[in-house]
C-alpha positions in Angstrom: -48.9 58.6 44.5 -45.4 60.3 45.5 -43.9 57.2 44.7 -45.3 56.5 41.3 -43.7 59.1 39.4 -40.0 58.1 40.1 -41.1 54.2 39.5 -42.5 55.1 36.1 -39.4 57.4 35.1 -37.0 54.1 36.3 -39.6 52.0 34.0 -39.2 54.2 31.0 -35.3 54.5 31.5 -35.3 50.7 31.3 -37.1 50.0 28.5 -35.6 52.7 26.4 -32.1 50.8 27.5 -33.2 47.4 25.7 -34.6 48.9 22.8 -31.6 51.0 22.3 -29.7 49.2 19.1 -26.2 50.3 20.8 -27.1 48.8 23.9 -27.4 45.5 22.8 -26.2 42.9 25.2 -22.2 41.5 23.3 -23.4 38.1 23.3 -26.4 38.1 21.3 -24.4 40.6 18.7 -23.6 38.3 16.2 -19.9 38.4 14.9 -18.8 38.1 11.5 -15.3 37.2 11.9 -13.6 34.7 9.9 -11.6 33.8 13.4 -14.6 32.7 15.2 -13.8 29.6 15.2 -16.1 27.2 17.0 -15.0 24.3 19.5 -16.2 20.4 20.4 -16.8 18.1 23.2 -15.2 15.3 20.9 -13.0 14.5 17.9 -14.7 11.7 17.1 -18.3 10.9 17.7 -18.2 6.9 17.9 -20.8 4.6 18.4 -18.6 1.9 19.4 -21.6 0.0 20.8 -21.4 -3.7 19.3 -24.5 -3.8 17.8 -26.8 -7.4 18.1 -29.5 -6.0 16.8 -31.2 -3.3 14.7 -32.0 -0.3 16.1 -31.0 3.5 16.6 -28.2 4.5 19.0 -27.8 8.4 20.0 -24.8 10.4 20.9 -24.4 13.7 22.0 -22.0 15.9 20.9 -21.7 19.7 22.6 -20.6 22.7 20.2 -18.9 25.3 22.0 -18.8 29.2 21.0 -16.2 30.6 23.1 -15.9 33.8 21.9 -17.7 37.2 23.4 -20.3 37.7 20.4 -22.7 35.2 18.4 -22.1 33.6 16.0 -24.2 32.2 13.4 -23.5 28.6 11.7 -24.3 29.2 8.0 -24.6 25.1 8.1 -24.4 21.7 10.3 -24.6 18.7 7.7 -23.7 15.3 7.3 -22.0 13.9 4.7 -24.1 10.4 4.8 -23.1 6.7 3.1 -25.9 4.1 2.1 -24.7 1.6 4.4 -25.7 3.6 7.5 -28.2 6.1 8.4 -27.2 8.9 10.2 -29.6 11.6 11.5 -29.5 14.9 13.6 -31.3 16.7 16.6 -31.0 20.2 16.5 -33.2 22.4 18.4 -35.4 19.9 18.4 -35.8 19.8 15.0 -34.5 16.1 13.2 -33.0 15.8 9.9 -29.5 15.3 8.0 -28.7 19.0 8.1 -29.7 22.4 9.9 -28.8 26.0 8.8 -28.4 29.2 10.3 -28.1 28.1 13.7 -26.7 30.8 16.3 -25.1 30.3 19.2 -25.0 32.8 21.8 -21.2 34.4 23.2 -20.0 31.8 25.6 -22.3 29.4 25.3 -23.1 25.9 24.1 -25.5 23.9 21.7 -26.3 20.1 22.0 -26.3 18.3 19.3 -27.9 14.5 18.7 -26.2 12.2 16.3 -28.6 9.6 15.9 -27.3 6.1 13.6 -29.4 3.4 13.0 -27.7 0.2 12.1 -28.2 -2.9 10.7 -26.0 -5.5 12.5 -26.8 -8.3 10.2 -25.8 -7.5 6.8 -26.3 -10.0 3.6 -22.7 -10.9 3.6 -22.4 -11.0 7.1 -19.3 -9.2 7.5 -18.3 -6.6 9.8 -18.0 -3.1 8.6 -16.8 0.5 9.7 -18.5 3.7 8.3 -16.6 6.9 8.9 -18.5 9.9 8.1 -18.1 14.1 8.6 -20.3 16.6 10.9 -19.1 19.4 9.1 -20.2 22.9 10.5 -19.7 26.4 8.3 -19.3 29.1 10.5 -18.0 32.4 8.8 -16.4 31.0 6.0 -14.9 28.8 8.2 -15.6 24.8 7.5 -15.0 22.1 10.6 -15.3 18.5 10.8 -16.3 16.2 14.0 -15.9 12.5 12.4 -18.9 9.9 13.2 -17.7 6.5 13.7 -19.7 3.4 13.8 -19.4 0.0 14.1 -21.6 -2.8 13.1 -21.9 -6.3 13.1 -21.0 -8.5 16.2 -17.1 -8.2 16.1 -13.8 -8.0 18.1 -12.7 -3.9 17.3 -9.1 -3.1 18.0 -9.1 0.7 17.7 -5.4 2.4 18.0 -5.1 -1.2 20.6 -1.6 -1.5 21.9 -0.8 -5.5 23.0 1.3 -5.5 25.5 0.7 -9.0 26.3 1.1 -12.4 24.4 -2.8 -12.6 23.5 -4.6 -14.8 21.0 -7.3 -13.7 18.5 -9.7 -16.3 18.6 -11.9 -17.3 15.0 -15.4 -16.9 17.1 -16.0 -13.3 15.7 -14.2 -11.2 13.2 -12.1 -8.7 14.1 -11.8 -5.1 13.1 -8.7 -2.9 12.7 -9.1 0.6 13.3 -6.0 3.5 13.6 -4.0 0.3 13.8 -2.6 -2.3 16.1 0.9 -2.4 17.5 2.5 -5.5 19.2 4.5 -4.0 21.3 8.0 -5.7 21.8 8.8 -8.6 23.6 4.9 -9.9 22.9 3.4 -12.7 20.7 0.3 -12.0 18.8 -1.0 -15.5 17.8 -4.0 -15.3 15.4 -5.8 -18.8 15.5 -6.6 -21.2 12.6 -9.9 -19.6 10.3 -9.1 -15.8 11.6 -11.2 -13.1 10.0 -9.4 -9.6 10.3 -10.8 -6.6 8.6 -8.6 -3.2 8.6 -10.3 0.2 7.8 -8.2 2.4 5.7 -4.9 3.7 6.3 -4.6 1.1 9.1 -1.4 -1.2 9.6 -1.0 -3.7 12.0 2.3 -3.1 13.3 4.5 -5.9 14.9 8.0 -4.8 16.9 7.2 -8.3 18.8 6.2 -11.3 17.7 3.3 -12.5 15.0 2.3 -16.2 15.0 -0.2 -16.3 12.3 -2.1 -19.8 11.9 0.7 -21.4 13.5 -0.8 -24.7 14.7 -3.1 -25.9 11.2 -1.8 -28.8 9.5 -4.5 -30.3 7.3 -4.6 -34.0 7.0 -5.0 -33.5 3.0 -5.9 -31.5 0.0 -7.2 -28.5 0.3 -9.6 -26.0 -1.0 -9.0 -22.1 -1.4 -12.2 -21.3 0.3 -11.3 -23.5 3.3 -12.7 -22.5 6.4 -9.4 -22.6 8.5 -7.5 -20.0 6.5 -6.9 -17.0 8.0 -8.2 -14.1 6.0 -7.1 -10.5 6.1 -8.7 -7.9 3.9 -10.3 -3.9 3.8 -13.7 -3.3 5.9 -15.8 -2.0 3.2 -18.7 -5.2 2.8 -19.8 -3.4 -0.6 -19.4 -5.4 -3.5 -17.3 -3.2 -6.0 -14.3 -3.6 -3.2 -14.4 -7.3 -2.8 -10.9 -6.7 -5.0 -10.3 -3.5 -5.3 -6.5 -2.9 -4.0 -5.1 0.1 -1.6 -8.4 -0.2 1.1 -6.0 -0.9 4.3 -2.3 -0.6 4.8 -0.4 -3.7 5.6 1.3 -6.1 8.1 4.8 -4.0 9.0 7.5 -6.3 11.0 9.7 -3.9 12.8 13.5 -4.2 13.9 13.8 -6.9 16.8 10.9 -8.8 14.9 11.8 -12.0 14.8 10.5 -15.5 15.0 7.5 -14.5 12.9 5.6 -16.8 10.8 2.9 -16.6 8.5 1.2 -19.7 7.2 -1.8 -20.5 5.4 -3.4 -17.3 5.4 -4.5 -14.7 2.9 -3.9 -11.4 2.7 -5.4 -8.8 0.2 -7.0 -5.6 -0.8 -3.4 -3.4 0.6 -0.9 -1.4 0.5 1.7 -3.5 1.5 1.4 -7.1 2.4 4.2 -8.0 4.6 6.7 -5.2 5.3 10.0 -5.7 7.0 10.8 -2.0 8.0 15.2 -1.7 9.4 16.5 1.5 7.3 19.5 1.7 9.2 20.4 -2.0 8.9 20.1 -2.4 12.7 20.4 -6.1 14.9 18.1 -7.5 15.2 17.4 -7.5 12.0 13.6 -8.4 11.4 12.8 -11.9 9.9 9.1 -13.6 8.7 8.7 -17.0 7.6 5.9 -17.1 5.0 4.3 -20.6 3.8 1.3 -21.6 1.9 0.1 -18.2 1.8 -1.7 -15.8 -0.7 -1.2 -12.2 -1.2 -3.4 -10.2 -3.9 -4.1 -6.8 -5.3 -1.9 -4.5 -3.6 -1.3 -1.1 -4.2 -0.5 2.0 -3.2 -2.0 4.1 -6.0 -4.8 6.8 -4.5 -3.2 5.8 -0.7 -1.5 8.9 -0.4 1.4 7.2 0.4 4.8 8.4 -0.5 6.3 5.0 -2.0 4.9 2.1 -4.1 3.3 -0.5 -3.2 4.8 -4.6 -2.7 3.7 -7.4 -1.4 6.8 -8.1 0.0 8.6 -5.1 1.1 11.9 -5.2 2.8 14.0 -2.7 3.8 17.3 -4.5 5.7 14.8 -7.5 6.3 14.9 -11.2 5.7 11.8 -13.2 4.1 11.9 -17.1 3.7 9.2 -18.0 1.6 7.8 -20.7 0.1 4.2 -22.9 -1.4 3.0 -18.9 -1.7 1.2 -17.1 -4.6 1.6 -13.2 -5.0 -0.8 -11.6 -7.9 -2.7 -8.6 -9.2 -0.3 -5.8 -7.4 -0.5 -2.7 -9.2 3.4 -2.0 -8.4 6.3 -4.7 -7.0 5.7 -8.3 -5.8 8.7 -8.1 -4.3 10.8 -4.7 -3.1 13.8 -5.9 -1.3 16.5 -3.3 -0.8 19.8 -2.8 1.1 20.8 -6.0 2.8 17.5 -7.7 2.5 17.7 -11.1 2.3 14.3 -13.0 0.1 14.3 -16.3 -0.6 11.5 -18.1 -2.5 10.9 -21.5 -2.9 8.0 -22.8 -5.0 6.2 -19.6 -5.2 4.8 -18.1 -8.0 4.1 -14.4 -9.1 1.6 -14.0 -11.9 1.4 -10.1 -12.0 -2.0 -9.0 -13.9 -2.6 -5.6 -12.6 -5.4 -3.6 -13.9 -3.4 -0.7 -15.3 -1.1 0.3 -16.8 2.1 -1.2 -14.5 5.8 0.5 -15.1 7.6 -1.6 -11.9 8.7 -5.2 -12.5 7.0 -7.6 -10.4 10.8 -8.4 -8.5 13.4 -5.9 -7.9 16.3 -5.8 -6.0 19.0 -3.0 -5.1 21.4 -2.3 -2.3 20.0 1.2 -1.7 16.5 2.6 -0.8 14.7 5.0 -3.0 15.2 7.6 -0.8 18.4 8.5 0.9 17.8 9.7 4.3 15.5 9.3 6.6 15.1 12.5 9.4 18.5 13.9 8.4 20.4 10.4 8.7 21.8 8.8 5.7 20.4 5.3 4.6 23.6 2.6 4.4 24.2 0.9 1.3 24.6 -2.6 0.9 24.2 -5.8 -1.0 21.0 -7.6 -1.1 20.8 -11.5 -1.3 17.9 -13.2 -3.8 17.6 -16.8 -3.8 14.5 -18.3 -6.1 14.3 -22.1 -7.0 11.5 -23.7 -8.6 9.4 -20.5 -8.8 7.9 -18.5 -11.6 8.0 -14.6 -12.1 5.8 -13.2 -14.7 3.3 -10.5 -15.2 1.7 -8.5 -17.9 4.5 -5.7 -17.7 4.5 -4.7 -21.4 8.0 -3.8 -21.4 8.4 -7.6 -21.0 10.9 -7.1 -18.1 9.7 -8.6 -14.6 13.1 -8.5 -13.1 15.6 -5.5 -12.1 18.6 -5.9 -10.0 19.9 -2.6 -9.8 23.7 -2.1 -9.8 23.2 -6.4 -10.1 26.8 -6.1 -11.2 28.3 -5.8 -7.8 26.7 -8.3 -6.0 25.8 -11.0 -9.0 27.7 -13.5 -6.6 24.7 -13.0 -4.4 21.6 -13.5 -7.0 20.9 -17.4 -7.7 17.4 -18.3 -9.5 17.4 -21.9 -10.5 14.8 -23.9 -12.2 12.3 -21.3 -12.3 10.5 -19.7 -15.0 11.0 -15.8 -15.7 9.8 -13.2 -17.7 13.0 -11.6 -18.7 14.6 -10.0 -21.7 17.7 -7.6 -19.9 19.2 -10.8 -18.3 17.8 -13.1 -21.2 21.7 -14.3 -21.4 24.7 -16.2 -20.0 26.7 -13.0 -18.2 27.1 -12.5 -14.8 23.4 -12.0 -14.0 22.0 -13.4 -17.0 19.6 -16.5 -16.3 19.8 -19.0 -19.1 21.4 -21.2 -17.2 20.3 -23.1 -14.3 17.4 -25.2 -15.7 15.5 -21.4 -16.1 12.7 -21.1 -18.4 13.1 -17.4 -20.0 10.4 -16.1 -21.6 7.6 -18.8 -23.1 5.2 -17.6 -25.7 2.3 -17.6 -23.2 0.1 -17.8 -26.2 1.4 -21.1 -27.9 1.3 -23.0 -24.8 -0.5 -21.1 -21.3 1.2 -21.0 -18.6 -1.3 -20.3 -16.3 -5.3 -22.0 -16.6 -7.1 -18.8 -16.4 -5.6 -15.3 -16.7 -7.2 -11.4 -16.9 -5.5 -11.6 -20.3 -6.8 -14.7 -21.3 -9.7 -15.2 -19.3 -11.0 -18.6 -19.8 -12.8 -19.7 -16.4 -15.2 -17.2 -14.9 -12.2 -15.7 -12.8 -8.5 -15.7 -12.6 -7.0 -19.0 -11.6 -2.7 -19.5 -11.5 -2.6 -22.7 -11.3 -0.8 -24.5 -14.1 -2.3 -25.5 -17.4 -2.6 -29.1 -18.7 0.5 -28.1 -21.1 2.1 -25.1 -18.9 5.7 -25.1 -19.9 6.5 -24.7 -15.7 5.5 -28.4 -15.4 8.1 -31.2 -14.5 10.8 -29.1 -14.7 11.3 -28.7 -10.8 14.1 -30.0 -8.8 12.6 -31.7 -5.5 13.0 -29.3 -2.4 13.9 -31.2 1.4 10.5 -30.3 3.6 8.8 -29.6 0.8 6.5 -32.3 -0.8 3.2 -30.6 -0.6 1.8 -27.3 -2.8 0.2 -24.4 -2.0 -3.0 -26.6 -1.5 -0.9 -29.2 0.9 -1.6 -31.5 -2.6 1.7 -33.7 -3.0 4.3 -32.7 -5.5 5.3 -35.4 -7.6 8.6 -36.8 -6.2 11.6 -36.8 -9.0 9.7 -34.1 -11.3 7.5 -31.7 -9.5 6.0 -28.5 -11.3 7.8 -25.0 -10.6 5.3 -22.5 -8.9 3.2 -22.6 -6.1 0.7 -25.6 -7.6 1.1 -28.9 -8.5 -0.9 -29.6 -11.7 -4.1 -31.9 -10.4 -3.8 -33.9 -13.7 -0.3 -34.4 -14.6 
């Protein structure tokens, strides 16, 4: 009995510590502080698994609170898309969201990120679904992004080639935080390609980019033919099978050289083909582009500082030819300081969706900004060389063409045979284009140009090429290496149509 007196006096001391409010052990006090910030095992949870079949994949994702008191998250949600399911599995309980969840000082919660994924979709493209964990902690809102893949695809996610390497036509492949080709390497992307970019993502070549480099059809072709290679956004739904801005571009960096791009199609960007020198450095980059397509581009809702082109070039040289450029809610063609663009046989038929201020082609010897990091841009004289090519759009200022400061380099500006949409240069002077077998100016309403336009819809969708009565037919001169269109269909020998199409019915 002599000892059970001081055992129940150490008992009561005890329990009257925990119930004491001040006594209260630090971490399970919960703070309020807007600081308490909270911290993650991962940026990114990605379920990079390439999926062959439905079913649900689980990652785990650890929260950490690393401060001395509690603290309670006010919310853990997801902000879900339709074309994926995502779930969560918070203290064991399931759902899209959880509330009020506390986490003790210096400690840790797990946290199940469950996505089930159909791999097979209707159009049987591959697709990317990005997606926020967002926690609210104190006022305080965080983000872990969710990344999955589906579909059985190649994904290149912020890939560096450092080797020449071929992408093979077996699977599509998927562009994620971009691709660089790193200098001295060939990328060669084989004949019937499929390359879908998410958004925001370039593919970046300082090397070399052989795109459908060995296809040489035996005939006629078709626009849906199978051996075209196909670039485009990764979003399968249907309202962005043409909507414009969903992926950056193809940029060609200085030392880039050698690089061809042929029978391909490129669409839904930013930019199309960007030759990026500022400074006017050797080697200069240089892209040869045939037989190609490039459609709705723009930079509008990209957050990108400049417009959007097709063909962009800053100190760069394009040679292009048999090659259609339409729908771009800014330029066709941006060529700046000493670019150098030639275009044979193309055609531009610019029918963006708004309301378009740029002209489909300018040209001026300095960028629109004029430094870059502190160092002054050079200024110098670009080159322009278009024969039997048509530049027109729906531009209602009726002005598709600017040379700025055309003036002092006119002796470097030659468009023959071509038909333009011009009233500033509607004249004989220096840079005026009635001369040279030009067409300036049609009335597109007494005789089409085109056999199906967005403002003169006749055929269930767009189509450039010519009408039966087009004034660009016959009035092309005949082009060494060039007897073939845009659809490898022969150009009539002594009188072949200006643009990218013969007429099929001459």
């Amino acid at each position: 009995m002599r000892f059970l007196l001081p055992l129940l006096l150490l008992l009561s001391a005890l329990t009257t510590t925990v119930l004491l409010p001040g006594c209260e052990p630090k971490e399970d006090l919960i703070t309020t502080d807007s600081s308490a910030k909270l911290e993650f095992s991962l940026d990114t949870v990605k379920f990079d698994t390439v999926f062959v079949a439905t079913g649900t994949v689980s990652k785990r994702l650890w929260v950490y609170n690393r401060n001395a008191r509690a603290v309670r998250v006010a919310e853990i949600s997801l902000q879900s898309r339709p074309a994926i399911t995502y779930s969560l599995l918070i203290n064991g309980d399931a759902g899209a969201s959880a509330r009020n969840v506390e986490i003790r000082g210096r400690d840790s919660l797990l946290v199940l990120v469950r996505a089930t994924i159909d791999p097979t979709p209707a159009d049987g493209k591959p697709f990317v679904v990005e997606d926020d964990l967002r926690f609210t902690t104190n006022g305080n809102e965080q983000a872990v992004k969710v990344l999955s893949y589906g579909q059985n695809a190649y994904f290149h996610d912020a890939e560096e080639i450092t080797r020449n390497t071929v992408w093979k036509a077996d699977k599509p492949h998927v562009i994620y935080n971009s691709v660089l080709v790193k200098p001295g390497v060939t990328l060669t992307i084989a004949a019937g390609a499929r390359i879908y970019a998410h958004f925001g993502s370039f593919l970046l070549v300082k090397g070399r980019l052989l795109c459908n480099p060995d296809y040489q059809p035996t005939g006629p072709i078709k626009p849906s033919d199978p051996n075209i290679v196909r670039f485009g956004g990764d979003r399968r739904e249907a309202d962005y099978a043409e909507r414009p801005g969903q992926w950056g571009g193809i940029e060609f960096d200085l030392g880039s050289q050698g690089n061809v791009v042929r029978y391909t199609e490129i669409k839904n960007s930013t930019l199309g083909l960007y030759l990026y020198n500022p400074f006017n450095e050797q080697p200069r980059p240089q892209v040869k582009v045939e037989n190609t397509e490039l459609r709705n581009i723009s930079s509008l809702n990209s957050g990108y500082p400049f417009d959007g082109a097709a063909l962009l070039s800053l100190s760069g040289d394009f040679t292009v030819s048999n090659t259609l450029i339409s729908n771009c809610e800014q330029y066709a063609v941006y060529a700046v300081q000493s670019s150098q663009v030639q275009l044979d046989y193309c055609t531009i038929a610019n029918y963006s969706q708004g309301t378009r201020e740029q002209p489909s082609v300018l040209i001026s010897p300095k960028a629109s900004f004029a430094t870059i990091g502190g160092r002054p841009l050079p200024v110098a004289a670009p080159r322009l060389a278009v024969r039997n090519s048509i530049i027109w759009g729906s531009i209602r200022s009726g002005e598709e063409l600017e040379f700025v400061d055309g003036e002092q380099y006119a002796g470097n500006i030659s468009l023959r045979n071509s038909l333009l949409k011009t009233k500033k240069y509607d004249n004989t002077g220096p840079l005026g284009q009635q001369k040279n077998g030009n067409v300036l100016n049609p009335d597109e309403f007494a005789a089409s140009i085109f056999r199906s336009t967005p403002s003169r819809p006749r055929l269930s969708k767009p189509s450039f090429e010519l009408d039966t009565l087009s004034p660009a037919s016959n009035l092309a001169l005949p082009l060494p290496g060039l007897s073939t269109d845009l659809l490898n269909r022969p150009r009539h020998p002594a009188t072949p149509d200006i643009g990218a199409y013969e007429r099929v019915n001459p």
